[in-house]
C-alpha positions as a printed NumPy array, in Angstrom:
array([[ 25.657,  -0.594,  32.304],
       [ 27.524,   2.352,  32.192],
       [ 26.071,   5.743,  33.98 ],
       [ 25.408,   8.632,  31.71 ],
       [ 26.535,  11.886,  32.431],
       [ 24.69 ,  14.309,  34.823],
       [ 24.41 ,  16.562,  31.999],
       [ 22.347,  14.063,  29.882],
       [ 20.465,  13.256,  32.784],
       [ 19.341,  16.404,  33.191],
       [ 18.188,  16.26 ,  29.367],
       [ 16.683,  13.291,  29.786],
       [ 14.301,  14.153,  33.054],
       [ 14.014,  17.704,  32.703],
       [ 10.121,  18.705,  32.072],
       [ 10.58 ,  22.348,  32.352],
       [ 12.211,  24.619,  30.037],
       [ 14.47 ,  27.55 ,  30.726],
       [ 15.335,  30.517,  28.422],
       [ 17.185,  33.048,  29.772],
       [ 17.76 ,  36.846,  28.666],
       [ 19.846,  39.344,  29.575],
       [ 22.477,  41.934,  27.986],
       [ 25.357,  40.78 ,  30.336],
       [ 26.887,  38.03 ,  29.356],
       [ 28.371,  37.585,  33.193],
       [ 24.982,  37.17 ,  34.296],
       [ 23.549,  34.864,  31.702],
       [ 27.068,  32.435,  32.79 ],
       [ 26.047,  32.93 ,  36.136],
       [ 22.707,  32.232,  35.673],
       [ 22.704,  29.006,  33.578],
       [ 25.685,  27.137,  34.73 ],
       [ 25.651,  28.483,  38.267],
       [ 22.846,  27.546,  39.582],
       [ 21.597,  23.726,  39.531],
       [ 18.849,  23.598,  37.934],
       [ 18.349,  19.746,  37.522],
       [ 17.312,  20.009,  41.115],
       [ 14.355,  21.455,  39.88 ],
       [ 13.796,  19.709,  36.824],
       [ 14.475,  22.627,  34.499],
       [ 16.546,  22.281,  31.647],
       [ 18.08 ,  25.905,  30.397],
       [ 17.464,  25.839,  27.054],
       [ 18.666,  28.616,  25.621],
       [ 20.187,  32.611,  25.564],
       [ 19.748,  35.583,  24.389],
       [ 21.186,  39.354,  24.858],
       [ 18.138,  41.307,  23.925],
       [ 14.186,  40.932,  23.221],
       [ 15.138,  41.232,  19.764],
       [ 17.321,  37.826,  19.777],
       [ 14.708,  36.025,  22.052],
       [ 11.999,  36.017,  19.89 ],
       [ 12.366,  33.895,  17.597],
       [ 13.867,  31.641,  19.943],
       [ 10.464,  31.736,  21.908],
       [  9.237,  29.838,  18.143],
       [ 12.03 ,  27.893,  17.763],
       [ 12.614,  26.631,  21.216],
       [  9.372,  26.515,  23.193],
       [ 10.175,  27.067,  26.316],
       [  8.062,  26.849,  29.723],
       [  9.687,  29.826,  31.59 ],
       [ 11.194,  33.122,  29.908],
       [ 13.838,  34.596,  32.626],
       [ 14.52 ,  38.132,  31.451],
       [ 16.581,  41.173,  32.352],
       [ 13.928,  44.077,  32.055],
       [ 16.639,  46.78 ,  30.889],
       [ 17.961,  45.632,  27.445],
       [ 19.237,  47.94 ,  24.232],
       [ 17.29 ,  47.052,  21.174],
       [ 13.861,  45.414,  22.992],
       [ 13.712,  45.81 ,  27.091],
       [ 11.684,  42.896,  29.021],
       [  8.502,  44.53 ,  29.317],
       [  7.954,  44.578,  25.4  ],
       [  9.522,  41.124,  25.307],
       [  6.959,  39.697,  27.696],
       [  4.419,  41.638,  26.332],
       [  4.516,  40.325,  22.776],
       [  5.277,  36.826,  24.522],
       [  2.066,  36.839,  26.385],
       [  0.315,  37.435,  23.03 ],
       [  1.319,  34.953,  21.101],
       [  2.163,  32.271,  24.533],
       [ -0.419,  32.962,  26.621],
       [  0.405,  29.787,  29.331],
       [  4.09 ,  30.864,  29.434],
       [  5.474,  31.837,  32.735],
       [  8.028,  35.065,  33.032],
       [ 10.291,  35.977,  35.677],
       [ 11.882,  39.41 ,  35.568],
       [ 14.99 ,  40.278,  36.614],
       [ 15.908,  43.82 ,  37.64 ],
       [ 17.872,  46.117,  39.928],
       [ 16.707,  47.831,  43.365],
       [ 16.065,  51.283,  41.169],
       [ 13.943,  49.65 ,  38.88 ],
       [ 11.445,  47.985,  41.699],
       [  8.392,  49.779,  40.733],
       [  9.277,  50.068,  37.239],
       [  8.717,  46.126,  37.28 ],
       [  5.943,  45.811,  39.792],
       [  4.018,  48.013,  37.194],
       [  5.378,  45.931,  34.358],
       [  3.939,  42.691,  35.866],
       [  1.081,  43.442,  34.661],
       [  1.803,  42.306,  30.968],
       [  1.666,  38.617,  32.981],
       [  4.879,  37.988,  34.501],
       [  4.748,  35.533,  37.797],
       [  7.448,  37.515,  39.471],
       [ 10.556,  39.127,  40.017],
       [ 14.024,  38.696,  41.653],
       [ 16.418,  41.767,  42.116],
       [ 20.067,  41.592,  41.676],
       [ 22.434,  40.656,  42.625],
       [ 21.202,  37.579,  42.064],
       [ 20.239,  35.376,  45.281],
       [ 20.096,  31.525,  44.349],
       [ 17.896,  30.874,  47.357],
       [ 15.461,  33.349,  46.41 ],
       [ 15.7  ,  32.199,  42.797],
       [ 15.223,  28.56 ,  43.621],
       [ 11.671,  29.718,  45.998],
       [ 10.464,  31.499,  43.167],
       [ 10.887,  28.706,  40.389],
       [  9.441,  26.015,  42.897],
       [  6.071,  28.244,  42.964],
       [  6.2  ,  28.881,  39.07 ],
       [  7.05 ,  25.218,  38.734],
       [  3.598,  23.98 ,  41.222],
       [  1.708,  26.596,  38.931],
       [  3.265,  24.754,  35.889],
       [  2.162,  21.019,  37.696],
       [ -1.559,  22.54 ,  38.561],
       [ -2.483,  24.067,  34.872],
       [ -0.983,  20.498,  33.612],
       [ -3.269,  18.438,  35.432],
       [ -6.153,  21.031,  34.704],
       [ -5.37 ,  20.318,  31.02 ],
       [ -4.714,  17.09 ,  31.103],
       [ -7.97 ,  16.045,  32.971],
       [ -9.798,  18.633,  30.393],
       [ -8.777,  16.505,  27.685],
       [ -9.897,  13.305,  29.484],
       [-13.245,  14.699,  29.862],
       [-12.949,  15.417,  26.008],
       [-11.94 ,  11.925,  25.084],
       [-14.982,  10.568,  27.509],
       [-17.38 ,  12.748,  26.153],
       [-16.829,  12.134,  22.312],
       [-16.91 ,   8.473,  23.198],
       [-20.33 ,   8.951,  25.086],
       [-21.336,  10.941,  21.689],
       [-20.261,   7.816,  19.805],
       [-21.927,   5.112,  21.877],
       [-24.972,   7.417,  22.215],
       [-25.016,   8.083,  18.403],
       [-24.903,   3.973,  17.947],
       [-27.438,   3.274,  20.654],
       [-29.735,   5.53 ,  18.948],
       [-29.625,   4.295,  15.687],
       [-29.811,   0.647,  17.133],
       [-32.997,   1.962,  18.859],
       [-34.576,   3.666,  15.456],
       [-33.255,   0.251,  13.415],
       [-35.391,  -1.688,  15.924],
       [-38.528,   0.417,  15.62 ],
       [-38.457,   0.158,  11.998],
       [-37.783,  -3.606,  12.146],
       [-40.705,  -3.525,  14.34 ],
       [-38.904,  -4.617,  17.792],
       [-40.108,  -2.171,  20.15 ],
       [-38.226,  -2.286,  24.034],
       [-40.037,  -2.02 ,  27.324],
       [-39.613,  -0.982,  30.866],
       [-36.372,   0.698,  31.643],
       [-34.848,  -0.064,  28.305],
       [-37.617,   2.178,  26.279],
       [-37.308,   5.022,  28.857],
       [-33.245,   4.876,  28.37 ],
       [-33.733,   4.981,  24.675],
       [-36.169,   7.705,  24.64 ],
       [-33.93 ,  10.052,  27.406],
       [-31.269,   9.665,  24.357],
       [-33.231,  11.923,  22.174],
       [-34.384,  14.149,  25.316],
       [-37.789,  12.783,  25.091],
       [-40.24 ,  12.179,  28.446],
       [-42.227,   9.159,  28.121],
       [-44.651,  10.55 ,  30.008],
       [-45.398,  13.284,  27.746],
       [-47.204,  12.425,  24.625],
       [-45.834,  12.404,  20.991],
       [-46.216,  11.   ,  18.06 ],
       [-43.44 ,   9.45 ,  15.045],
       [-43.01 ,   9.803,  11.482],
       [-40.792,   8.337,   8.744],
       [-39.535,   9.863,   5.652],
       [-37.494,   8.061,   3.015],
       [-35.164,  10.052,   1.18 ],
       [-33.413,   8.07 ,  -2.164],
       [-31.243,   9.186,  -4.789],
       [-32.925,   9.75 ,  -8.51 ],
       [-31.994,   7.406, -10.399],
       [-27.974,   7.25 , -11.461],
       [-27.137,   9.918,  -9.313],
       [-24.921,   7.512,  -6.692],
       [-22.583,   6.569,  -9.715],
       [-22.396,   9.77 , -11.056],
       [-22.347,  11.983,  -7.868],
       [-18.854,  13.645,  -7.926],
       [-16.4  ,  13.088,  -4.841],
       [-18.443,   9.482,  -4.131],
       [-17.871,   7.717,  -7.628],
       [-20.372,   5.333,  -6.23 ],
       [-19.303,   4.569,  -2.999],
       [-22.561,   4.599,  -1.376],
       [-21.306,   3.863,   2.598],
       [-19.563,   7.333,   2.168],
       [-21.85 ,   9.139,   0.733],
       [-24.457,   7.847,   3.122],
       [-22.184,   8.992,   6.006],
       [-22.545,  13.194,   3.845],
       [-26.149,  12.322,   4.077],
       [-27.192,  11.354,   6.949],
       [-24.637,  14.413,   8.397],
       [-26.723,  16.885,   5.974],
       [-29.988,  15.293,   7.495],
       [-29.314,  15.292,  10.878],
       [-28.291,  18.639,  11.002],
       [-31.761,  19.962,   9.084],
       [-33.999,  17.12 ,  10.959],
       [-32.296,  18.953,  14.352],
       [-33.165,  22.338,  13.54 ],
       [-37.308,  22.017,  14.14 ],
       [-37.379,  18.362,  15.317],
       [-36.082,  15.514,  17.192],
       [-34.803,  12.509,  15.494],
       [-32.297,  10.886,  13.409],
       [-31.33 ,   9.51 ,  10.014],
       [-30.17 ,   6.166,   9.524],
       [-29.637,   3.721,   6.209],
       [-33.088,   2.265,   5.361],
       [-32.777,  -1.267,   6.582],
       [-34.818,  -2.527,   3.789],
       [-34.023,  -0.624,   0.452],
       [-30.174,  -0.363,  -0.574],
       [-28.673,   3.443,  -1.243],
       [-31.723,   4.497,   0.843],
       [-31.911,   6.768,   4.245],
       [-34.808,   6.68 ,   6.915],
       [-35.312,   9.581,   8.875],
       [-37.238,   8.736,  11.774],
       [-39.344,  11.67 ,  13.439],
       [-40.41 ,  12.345,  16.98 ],
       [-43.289,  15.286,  16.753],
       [-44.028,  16.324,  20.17 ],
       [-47.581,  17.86 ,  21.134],
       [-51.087,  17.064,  19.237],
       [-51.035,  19.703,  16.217],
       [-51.035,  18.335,  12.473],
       [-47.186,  19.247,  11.651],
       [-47.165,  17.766,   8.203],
       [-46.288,  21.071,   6.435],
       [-43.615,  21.77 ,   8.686],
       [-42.039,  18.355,   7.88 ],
       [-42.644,  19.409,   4.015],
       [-41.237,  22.38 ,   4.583],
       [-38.062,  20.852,   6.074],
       [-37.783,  18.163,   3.344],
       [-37.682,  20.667,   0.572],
       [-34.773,  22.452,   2.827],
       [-33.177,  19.531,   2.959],
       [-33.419,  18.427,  -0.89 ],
       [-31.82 ,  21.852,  -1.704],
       [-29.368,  21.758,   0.428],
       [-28.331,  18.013,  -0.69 ],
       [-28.029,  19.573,  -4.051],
       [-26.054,  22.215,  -3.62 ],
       [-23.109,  20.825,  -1.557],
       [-23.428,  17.35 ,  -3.056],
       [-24.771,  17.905,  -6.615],
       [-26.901,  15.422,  -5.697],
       [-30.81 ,  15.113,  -7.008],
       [-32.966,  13.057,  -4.503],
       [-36.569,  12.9  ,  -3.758],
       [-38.224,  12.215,  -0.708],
       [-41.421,  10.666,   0.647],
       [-43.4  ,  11.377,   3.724],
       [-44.851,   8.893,   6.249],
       [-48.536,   9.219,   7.372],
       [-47.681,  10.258,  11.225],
       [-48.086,   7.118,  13.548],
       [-49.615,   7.469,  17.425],
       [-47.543,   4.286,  18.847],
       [-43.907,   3.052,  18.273],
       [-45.421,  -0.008,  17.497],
       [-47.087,   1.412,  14.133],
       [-43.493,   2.964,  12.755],
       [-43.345,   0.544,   9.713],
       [-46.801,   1.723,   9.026],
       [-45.686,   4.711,   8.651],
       [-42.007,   3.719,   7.115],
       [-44.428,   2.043,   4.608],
       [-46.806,   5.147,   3.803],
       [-43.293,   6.75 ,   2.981],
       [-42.262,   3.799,   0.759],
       [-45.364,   4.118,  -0.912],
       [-45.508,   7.737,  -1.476],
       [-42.011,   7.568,  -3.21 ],
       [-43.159,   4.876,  -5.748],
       [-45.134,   8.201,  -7.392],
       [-41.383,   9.337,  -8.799],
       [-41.938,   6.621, -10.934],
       [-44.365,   9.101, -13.609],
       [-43.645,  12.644, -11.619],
       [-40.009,  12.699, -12.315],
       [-37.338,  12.858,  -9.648],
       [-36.246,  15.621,  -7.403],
       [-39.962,  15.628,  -5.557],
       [-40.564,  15.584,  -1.906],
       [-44.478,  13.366,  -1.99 ],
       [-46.69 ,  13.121,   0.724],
       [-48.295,  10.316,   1.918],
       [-51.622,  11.487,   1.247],
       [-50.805,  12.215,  -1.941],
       [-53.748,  11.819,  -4.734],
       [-53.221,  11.479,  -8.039],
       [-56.269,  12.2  , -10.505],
       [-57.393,   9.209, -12.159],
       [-58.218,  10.602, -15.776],
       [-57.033,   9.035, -18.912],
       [-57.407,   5.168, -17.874],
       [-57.083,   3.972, -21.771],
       [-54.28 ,   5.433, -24.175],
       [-55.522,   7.203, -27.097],
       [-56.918,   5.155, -30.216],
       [-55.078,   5.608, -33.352],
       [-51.876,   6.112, -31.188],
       [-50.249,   3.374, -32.958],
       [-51.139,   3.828, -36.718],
       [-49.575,   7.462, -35.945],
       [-46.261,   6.312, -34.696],
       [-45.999,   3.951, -37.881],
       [-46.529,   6.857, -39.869],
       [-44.066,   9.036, -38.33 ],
       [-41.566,   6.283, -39.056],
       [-42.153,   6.456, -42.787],
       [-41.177,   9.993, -42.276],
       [-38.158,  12.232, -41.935],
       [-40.212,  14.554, -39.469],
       [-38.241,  14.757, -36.129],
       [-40.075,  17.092, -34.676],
       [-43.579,  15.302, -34.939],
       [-42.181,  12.162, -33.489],
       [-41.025,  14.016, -30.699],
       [-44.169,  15.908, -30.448],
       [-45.902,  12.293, -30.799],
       [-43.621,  10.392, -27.315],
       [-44.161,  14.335, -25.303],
       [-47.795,  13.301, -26.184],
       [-47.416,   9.899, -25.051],
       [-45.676,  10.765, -21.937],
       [-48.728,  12.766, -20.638],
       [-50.937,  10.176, -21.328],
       [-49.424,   7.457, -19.465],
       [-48.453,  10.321, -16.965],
       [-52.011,  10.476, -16.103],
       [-53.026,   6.551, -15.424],
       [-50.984,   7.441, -12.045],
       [-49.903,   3.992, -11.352],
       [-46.958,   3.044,  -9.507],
       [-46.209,  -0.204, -10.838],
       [-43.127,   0.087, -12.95 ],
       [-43.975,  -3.536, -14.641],
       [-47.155,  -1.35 , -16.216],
       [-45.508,   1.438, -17.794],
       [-42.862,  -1.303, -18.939],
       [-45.522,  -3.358, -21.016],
       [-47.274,   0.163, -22.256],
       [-44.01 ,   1.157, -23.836],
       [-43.123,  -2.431, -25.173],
       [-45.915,  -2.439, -27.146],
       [-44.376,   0.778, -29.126],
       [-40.971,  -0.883, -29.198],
       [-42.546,  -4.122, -31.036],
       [-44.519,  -2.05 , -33.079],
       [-41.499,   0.584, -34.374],
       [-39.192,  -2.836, -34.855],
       [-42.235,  -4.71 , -37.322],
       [-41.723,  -1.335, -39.508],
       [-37.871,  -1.624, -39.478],
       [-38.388,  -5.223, -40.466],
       [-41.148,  -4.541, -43.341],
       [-38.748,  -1.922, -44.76 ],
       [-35.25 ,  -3.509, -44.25 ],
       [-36.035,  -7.028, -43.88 ],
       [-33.374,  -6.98 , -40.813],
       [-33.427,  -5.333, -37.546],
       [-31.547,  -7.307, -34.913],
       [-28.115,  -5.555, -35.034],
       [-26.096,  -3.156, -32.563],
       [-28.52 ,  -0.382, -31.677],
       [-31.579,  -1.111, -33.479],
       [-31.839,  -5.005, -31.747],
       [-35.012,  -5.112, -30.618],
       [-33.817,  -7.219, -27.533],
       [-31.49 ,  -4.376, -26.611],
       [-33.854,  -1.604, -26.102],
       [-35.789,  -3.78 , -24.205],
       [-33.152,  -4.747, -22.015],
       [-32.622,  -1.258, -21.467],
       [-36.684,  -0.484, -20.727],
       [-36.274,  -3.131, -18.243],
       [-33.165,  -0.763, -16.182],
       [-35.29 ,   1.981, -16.393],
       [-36.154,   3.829, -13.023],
       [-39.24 ,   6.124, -14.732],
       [-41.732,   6.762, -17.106],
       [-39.598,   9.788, -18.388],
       [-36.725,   7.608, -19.115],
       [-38.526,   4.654, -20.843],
       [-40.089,   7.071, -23.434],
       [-36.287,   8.605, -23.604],
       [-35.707,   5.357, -24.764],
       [-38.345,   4.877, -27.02 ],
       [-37.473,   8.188, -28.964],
       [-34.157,   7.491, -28.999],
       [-35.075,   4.158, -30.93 ],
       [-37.725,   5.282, -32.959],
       [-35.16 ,   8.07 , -34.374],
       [-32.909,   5.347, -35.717],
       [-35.452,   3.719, -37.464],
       [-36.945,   6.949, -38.62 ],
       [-33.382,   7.992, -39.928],
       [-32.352,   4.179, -41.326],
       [-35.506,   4.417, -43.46 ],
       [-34.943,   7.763, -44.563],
       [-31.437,   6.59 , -45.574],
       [-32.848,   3.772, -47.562],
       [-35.326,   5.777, -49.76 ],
       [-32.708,   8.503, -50.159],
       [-31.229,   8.905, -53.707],
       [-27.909,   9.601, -52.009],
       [-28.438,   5.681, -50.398],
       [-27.006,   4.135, -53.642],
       [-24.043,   6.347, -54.197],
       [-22.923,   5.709, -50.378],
       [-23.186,   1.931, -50.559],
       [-21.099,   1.898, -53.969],
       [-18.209,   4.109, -52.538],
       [-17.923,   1.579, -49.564],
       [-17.772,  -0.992, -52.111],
       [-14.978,   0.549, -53.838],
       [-12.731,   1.009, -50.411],
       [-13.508,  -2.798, -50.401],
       [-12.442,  -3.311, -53.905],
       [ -8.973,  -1.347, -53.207],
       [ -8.212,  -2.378, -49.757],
       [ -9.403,  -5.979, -49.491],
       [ -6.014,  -7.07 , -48.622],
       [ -6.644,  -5.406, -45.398],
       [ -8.483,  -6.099, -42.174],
       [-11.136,  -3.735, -42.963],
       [-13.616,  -3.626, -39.672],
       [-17.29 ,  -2.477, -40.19 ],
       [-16.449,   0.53 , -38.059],
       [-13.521,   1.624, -40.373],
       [-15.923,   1.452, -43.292],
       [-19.084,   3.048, -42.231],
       [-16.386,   5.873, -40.657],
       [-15.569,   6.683, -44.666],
       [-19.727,   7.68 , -45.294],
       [-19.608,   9.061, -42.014],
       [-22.971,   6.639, -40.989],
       [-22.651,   4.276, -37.339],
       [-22.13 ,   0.755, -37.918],
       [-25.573,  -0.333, -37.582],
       [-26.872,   1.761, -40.302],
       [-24.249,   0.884, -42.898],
       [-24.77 ,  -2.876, -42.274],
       [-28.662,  -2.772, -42.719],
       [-28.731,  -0.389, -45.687],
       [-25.586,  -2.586, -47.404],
       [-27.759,  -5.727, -47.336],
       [-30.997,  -4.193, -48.295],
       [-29.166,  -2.782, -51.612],
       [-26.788,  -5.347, -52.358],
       [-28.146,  -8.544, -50.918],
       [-25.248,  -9.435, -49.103],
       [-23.72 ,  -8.82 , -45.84 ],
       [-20.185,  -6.566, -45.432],
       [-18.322,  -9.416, -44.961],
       [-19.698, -11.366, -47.404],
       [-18.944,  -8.966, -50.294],
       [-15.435,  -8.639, -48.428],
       [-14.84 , -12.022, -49.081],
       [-16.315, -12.171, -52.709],
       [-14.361,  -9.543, -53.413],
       [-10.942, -10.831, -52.108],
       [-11.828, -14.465, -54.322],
       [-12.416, -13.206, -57.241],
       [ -8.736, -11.583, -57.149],
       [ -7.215, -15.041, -55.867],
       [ -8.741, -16.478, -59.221],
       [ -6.8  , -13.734, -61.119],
       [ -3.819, -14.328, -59.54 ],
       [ -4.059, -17.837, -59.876],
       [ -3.897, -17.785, -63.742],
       [ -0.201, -16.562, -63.491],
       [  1.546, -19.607, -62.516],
       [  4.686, -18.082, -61.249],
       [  2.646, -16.881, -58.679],
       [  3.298, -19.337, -55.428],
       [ -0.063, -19.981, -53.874],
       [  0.902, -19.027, -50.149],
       [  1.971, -15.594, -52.236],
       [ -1.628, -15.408, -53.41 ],
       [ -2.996, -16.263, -50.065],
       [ -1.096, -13.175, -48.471],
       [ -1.772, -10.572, -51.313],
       [ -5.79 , -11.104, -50.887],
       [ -5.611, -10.501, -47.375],
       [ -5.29 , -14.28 , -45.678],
       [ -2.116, -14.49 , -43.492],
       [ -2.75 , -18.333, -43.078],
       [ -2.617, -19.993, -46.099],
       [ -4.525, -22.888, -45.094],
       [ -7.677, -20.923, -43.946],
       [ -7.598, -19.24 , -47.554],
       [ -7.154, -22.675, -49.005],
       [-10.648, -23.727, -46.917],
       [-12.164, -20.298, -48.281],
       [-11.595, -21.033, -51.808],
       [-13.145, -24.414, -51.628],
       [-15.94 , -23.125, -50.064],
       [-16.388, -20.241, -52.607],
       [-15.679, -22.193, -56.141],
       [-15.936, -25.901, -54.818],
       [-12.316, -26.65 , -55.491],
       [ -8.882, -25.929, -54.259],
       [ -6.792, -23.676, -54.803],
       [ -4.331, -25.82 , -56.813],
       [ -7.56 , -27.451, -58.507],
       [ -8.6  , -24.431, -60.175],
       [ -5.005, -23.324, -61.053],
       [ -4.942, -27.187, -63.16 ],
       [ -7.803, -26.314, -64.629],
       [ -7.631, -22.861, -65.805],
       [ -4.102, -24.058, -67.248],
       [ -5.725, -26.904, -69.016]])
């Protein structure tokens, strides 16, 4: 292998770096090739001839050691090192000077230069003084170096602490409780004595309903948005208590925060207080709406799930108050209003009949209240309270239409979507929502205006039924959804869309057919079929012959 040269050497081992300033060039020679500084490991890494030149060297190069002259023309040494110091405070610097400028530079070394060496130069002296710089180089290395091990070991401690903790809080909820040594360890991890008395608490904190899919940043990714949580949490939980949050090992897209409250007094406002904090403060860095419920405080580790479930419990209220509510355990609904109104049907029917938006929305605020104050927190409940209106609302549509199981008026599809529904609030959403089609079908049938629609949609039929005319493109023309267009077409013509479509198209094929230059797979295309056979089936199934049967016989 063949030796490199002493000059790459020196690149190649050289920890220390040299940059060397002075106004005479002479010196700067002498200086940098002079002198072996591979000896010392120091690699000269650049010159200058003035403050002003070195710099942006000091940027550009990075040197360990700045050797300068202290008499220069545009920028001397002491305003060099001073502005070097400022911006490089570890960097060692080494004046050079002559024997009339000795206490000039003994005063200047106090802008935190090491030392000085007088010309002319003495390489003996110069090699002494870069051996100490060079051991005060090795020391503040080490210093740093073992600083950042201590770093590195203490954010791993952090980590392994953080995961032994929430292992420990994971347990308690689960209802595994340690002993002996283990508990104490456990405990000393959130800088509690075992000997001193406290109690614990649990509060559940959950996002309202469809706030993890539409929460912006997260687009559903719950594991993230956990992690902004439970950072949010834990910083709040630390300011008046000790404790930590962790994902609810029960409920999906759900936190625990488990709470150690040290001392005898009754701190349930205070934990209020700092769950209201905390729901404000999850809104207004997350746009996030959540609601939280609060544990009944529990003496003994061993009774944490009671109080996990008190918490549980307490939450299930959201299901009539709304969302964005922080409920306490020993919260107590009234119990007024245990039957629904009489009559409360008969009126809904009537509003139906009607073209009164306002009273039906009057009529579900009404009904809202009313189931608001039967308090119950069973979701299957309020489900079969507002099924009842559904069935009721879709026996109208079918006494007036004779139809009702289509797009957004199926009855099977609003119940599908009562069955997704998180609240009370949003199940009577629902139910308005539905009872205003109905309410507005209806109106469209009895409306004078009814007739005039369904006979201008018959004439876009009439001139375009060689096209593939979609519901959607039709009921765009009266400017009416889908839905509506189909129900009110049947209930004034009889037939369906497609069925008119098709009369339509074979009453032209039996015009056409008459001229008998006219090839039938012609005919087939000019009426809208681009498979001839398919027409051919069509027309049987329309006249009860062929196509070429009723040609015979018209010509006979």
């Amino acid at each position: 292998m063949q030796a490199l040269p002493a000059k790459a050497m020196v690149i190649i081992m050289s920890e220390y770096r040299l940059l060397i300033v002075d106004d005479e060039q002479v010196t700067r020679n002498g200086l940098t090739h002079l002198f072996d500084w591979s000896k010392l490991n120091v690699e000269v890494v650049g010159e200058a001839d003035d403050g002003m030149t070195a710099l942006p060297l000091l940027d550009e190069l990075r040197p360990d050691i700045l050797f300068t002259d202290v008499k220069m023309v545009r920028m001397d040494g002491i305003e060099l090192a001073r502005q070097a110091k400022e911006k490089y405070p570890d960097l060692k610097i080494v004046f050079l000077s002559g024997y009339s400028e000795v206490e000039y530079v003994r005063s200047a070394l106090k802008v935190g230069a090491v030392d000085y060496i007088l010309k002319p130069v003495d390489y003996a002296e110069v090699e002494q003084c870069f051996q100490k710089i060079i051991k005060q180089i090795e020391s503040e290395r080490c210093t740093q170096a073992a600083i950042r091990k201590m770093e590195k070991i203490e954010d791993r401690l952090s980590v392994e602490l953080f995961t032994m903790n929430e292992h420990f809080l994971l347990s308690l909820l689960m209802g595994q409780v340690p002993t002996g040594e283990r508990l104490q360890v456990y405990l000393e991890g959130f800088d509690l004595d075992p000997e001193e008395p406290f109690s614990t608490a649990v509060v559940v904190l959950e996002p309202d309903e469809g706030e993890v899919a539409a929460c912006m940043g997260f687009q559903g990714n719950w594991p993230l948005l956990s992690v902004a949580l439970r950072n949010i949490a834990n910083e709040i939980l630390g300011e008046s208590f000790k404790g930590m949050a962790v994902d609810d090992p029960f409920v999906q897209n759900r936190l625990a925060l488990v709470i150690f409250l040290c001392g005898t007094g009754d701190l349930t406002e205070s934990i209020s207080e700092m769950c209201g904090k905390l729901k404000s403060l999850v809104k207004k860095y997350l746009y996030l709406s959540v609601s939280l419920g609060i544990g009944r405080p529990s003496p003994s580790l061993h009774s944490l799930k009671e109080s996990y479930d008190s918490a549980s419990e307490a939450l299930k209220h959201r299901l009539y108050l709304g969302g964005e509510r922080v409920i306490p355990h020993d919260f107590t609904p009234s119990a007024d209003g245990n039957d629904l109104e009489k009559g409360d049907s008969s009126r809904s029917l009537q509003l139906l009949l009607t073209e009164d938006e306002v009273a039906l929305e009057k009529w579900v605020d009404e009904l809202l209240s009313n189931l608001k104050k039967l308090r119950s927190t069973d979701i299957t409940f309020y489900r079969s309270q507002v099924s009842r209106y559904v069935f009721e609302a879709h026996r109208v549509l079918f006494e007036q239409l004779g139809e009702g199981e289509n797009g957004d008026l199926s009855q099977q599809s609003i119940l599908d979507q009562l069955f997704h529904a998180a609240t009370l609030e949003q199940m009577c959403q629902l139910l308005l929502q539905y009872c205003k089609s109905i309410q507005k079908l209806i109106g469209l049938k009895n409306s004078p205006k009814t007739a005039g629609v369904i006979r201008q949609v018959q004439k876009v039929i009439q001139e375009r039924y060689s096209e593939e005319l979609t519901v959607n493109e039709l009921a765009a023309t009266v400017y009416l959804t889908p839905t509506y267009l189909c129900l009110l077409f049947r209930q004034v013509t009889g037939m369906t869309i497609n069925h008119y479509q098709t009369v339509v198209r074979m009453e032209k094929a039996k015009e056409l057919l008459q001229d008998p230059s006219k090839k039938l797979y012609d005919i087939s295309y000019e009426v809208g079929y681009m498979n001839p056979s398919y027409f051919s089936r069509q027309f049987k199934k329309y006249t009860g012959c062929l196509p070429s049967e009723y040609r015979s016989k018209m010509a006979e």
